[in-house]
Steps between C-alpha positions, in 0.01 A plus 500: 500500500477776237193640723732527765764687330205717372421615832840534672683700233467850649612346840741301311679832366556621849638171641823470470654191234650292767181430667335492167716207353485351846088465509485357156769276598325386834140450288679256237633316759833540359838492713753731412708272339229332290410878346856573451578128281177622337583828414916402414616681793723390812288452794704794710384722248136485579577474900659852410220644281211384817746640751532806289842559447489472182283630199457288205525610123235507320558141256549378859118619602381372186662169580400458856151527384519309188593183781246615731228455225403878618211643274497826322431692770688371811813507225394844459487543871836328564661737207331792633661468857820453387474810376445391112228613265245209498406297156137667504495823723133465498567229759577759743159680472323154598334637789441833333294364175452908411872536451501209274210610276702867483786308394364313220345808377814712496613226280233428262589655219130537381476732784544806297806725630340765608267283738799322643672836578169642679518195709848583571430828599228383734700260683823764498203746716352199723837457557612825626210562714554131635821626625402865612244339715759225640693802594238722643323218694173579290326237313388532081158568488307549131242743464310584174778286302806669621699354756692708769698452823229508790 
């Protein structure tokens, strides 16, 4: 399953956690009131949390998962779209492995500061012109090593 959570995170972020909870649910094969005994919880609460009227706490996340036997990264998922900072927030760059090597290099403290900070800059500017472009219509194009709104 963990290769499935790989490749669904992004997605995963933008679905709401109702639906979320739900589709892990369904794939166990659990019934709501089998995940709820699990988990320690009263089976009405997880009827409310599918039918979204009501958002769990975090601990409660945690737990859900914990009787799901969710991996790393569908836990992540599951925190993430209840609106909590995942375990690992690498496992939100799964389908964007670049993000996740700029990550771990931002943190590697044998990186030497003023490498890290020149990456930083560099994303801050692909950033910007991402957005100038999104607003202009025009694409990012790269010529000669610099990259500008096209």
């Amino acid at each position: 399953m963990d290769d499935l959570q790989g490749s669904r995170s992004q997605q995963i972020v933008m679905t709401g956690f109702a639906p979320l909870l739900r589709e892990y649910r369904d794939r166990r094969r659990l019934s709501q009131s089998r995940l709820a005994e699990a988990a320690g919880f009263d089976h009405s609460y997880v009827s409310r949390l599918e039918s979204g009227t009501r958002m769990p706490a975090r601990d409660a996340v945690v737990k859900l998962a914990d009787a799901m036997g969710l991996g790393d990264g569908e836990r992540d998922a599951l925190l993430a779209s209840a609106g909590f900072m995942p375990g690992k927030i690498e496992s939100l760059f799964a389908n964007e492995p670049v993000l996740s090597e700029v990550l771990g290099l931002l943190q590697d403290r044998a990186v030497p500061d003023e490498v890290r900070d020149d990456v930083r800059r560099m994303i801050s500017l692909l950033v910007r012109q991402a957005q100038r472009a999104s607003t202009t219509g025009g694409g990012l194009s790269i010529h000669g090593g610099s990259i500008a709104a096209a």
